[in-house]
N, C-alpha and C positions, 0 to 999 in steps of 0.2 A: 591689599596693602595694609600694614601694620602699625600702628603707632607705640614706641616704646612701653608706654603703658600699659599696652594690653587693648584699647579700645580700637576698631575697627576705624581707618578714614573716616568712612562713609556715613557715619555716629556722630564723630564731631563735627563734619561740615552739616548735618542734619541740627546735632546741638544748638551750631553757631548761627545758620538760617532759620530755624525756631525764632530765636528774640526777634530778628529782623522784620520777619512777616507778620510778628503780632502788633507791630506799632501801623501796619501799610493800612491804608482803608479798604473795608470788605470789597470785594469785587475785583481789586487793582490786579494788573495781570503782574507775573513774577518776571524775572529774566529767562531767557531760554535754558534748556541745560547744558547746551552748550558753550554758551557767553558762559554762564555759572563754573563750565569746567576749568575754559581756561583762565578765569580768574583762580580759584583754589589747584590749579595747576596737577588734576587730576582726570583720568579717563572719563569718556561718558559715560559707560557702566556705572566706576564706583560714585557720580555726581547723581545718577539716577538710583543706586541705592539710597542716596540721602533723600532724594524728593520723594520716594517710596514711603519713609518711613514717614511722612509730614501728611502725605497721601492716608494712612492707615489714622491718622488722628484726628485726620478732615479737617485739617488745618488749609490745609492746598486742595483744589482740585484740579484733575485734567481735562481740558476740553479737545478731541481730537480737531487736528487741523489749527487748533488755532493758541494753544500754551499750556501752563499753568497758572492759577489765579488763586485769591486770596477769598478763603473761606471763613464761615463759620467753626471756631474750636471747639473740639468734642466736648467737652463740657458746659459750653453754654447751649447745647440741642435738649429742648423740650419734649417728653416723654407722656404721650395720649394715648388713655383707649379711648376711640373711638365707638361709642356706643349709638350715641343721639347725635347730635349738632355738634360742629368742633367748640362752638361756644358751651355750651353745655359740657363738655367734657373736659374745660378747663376749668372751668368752673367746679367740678365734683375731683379736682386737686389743689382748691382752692388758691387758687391765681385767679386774675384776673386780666383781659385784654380789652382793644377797643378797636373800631374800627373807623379807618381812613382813606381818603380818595374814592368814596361815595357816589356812585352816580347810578340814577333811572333814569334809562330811554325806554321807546318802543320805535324795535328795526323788526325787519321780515327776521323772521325764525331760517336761521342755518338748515341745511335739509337733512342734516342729520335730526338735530331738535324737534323740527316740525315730523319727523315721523315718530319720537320718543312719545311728542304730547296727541299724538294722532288727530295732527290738522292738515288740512291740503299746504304744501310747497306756496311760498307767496304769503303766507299770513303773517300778522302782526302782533309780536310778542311781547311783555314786557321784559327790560333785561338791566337784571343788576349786579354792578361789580364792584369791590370793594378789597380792601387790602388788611388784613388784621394784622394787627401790631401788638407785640407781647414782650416785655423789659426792654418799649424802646426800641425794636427791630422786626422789619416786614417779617413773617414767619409762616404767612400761606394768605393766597389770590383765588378769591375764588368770583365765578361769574354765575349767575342765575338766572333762567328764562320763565316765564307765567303765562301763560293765556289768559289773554285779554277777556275771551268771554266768560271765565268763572272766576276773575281776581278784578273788583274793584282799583282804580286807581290811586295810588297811594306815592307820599312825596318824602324828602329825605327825612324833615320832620317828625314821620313817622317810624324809622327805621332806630329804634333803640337798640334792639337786640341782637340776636340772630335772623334769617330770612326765616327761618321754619317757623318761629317764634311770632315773627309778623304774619305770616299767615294764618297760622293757628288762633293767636289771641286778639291782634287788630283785624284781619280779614272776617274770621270767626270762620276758617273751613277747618274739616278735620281731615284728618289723613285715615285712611282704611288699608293699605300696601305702600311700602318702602323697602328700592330694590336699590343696592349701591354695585354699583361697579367700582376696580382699581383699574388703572391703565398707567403704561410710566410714556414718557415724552421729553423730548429734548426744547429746553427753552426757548420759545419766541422771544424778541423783539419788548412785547409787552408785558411777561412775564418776567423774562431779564431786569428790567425797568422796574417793575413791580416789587417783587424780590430783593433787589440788590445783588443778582448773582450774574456769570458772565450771561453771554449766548449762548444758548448750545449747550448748557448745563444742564445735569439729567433730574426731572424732576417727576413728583409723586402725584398724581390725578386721583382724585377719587367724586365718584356723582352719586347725586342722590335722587332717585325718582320716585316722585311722589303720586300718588294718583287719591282721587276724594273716594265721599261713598258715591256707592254706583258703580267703581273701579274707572273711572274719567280719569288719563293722567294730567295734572293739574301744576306739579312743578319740575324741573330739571336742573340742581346746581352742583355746581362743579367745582370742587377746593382741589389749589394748586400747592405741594408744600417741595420746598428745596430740598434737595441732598441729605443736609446737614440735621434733620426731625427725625426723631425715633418716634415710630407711631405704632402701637398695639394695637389689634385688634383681636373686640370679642364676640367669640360666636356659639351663638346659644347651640345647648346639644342637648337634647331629646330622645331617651330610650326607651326602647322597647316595652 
């Protein structure tokens, strides 16, 4: 359907729900598309082309089963290469961030963990999780595991930096092998929470495993970033 103007329906009700969604608070879920249709009194097609285009600017996301919701807009997503520490690599775009919601326990090692750090199932780890916050808005969760037996224990006081950073320079261990994994995942619970983004929202896992000299693996963490991060990464290449 056609609007005398030239411009397509599906454009201006996309237009008109733009202003709307940018005053909602992150996370809020939208109306259905269907309530949406028969307000603007248009097909669910052309109500789904509009959320499409709001969709493409990551302004909305979709979470199946359960709506669309209010995201982060493409232009406030922070742009990493990921070389060292995500502290460190905001740092070398010179920004700045900090970190909040802080906390060291020691729980038994998950058994996936306990086989990363190759310790028997049942053992006890250190575990820290913390939320980095950058212009004022969660922007990646990550959680971090230690072994007890080659990492002194150490308190939040201690934690200025990055984890790598505390190990490295307050621990004084060094690293000899660093092996990262990506994996994507749909949002728990605590991540949702963490974040600011719905349930079920698809997000970006990356871990970093660390092992000392001797090749001992010594840490295991895991940064969670939303949807809405542009993250680069670089990888060394080596020829012949």
């Amino acid at each position: 359907m056609m609007e005398c103007s030239g411009i397509p329906q599906y454009q201006k009700i996309a237009d008109e729900l733009r202003e709307k969604i940018r005053v909602m608070p992150l996370g809020m879920q939208i109306e259905p598309e269907k309530t949406l249709a028969e307000q603007y009194g248009v097909s669910r097609g052309t109500m789904r082309q509009a959320i499409d285009i709001l969709v493409r600017e990551e302004l909305v996301v979709r979470v199946r089963g359960r709506g669309s919701f209010r995201t982060h807009p493409k232009e406030q997503t922070l742009q990493l290469t990921i070389e060292t520490s995500v502290l460190d690599s905001i740092r070398m775009i010179g920004e700045k961030s900090k970190i909040e919601h802080l906390s060291i326990s020691t729980v038994i090692a998950p058994q996936r963990i306990a086989d990363m750090l190759e310790i028997p199932h049942g053992t006890k780890v250190r575990r820290v999780c913390r939320v980095r916050i950058y212009r004022g808005e969660p922007f990646a969760y990550a959680v971090g595991y230690l072994r007890t037996d080659l990492t002194p224990p150490f308190f939040k006081r201690d934690f200025k930096t990055s984890l790598s950073d505390l190990v490295r320079n307050t621990l004084h261990l060094r690293f000899t092998a660093r092996v990262v994994e990506c994996f994507a995942s749909a949002a728990d619970p605590v991540l949702s929470s963490a974040l600011a983004i719905p349930d079920g929202s698809p997000v970006l896992n990356i871990s970093f495993f660390c092992k000392a000299y001797g090749g001992t693996p010594i840490l295991v963490d895991t940064v969670s970033f939303p949807s809405s991060q542009i993250l680069r990464f670089s990888v060394p290449y080596k020829t012949d």
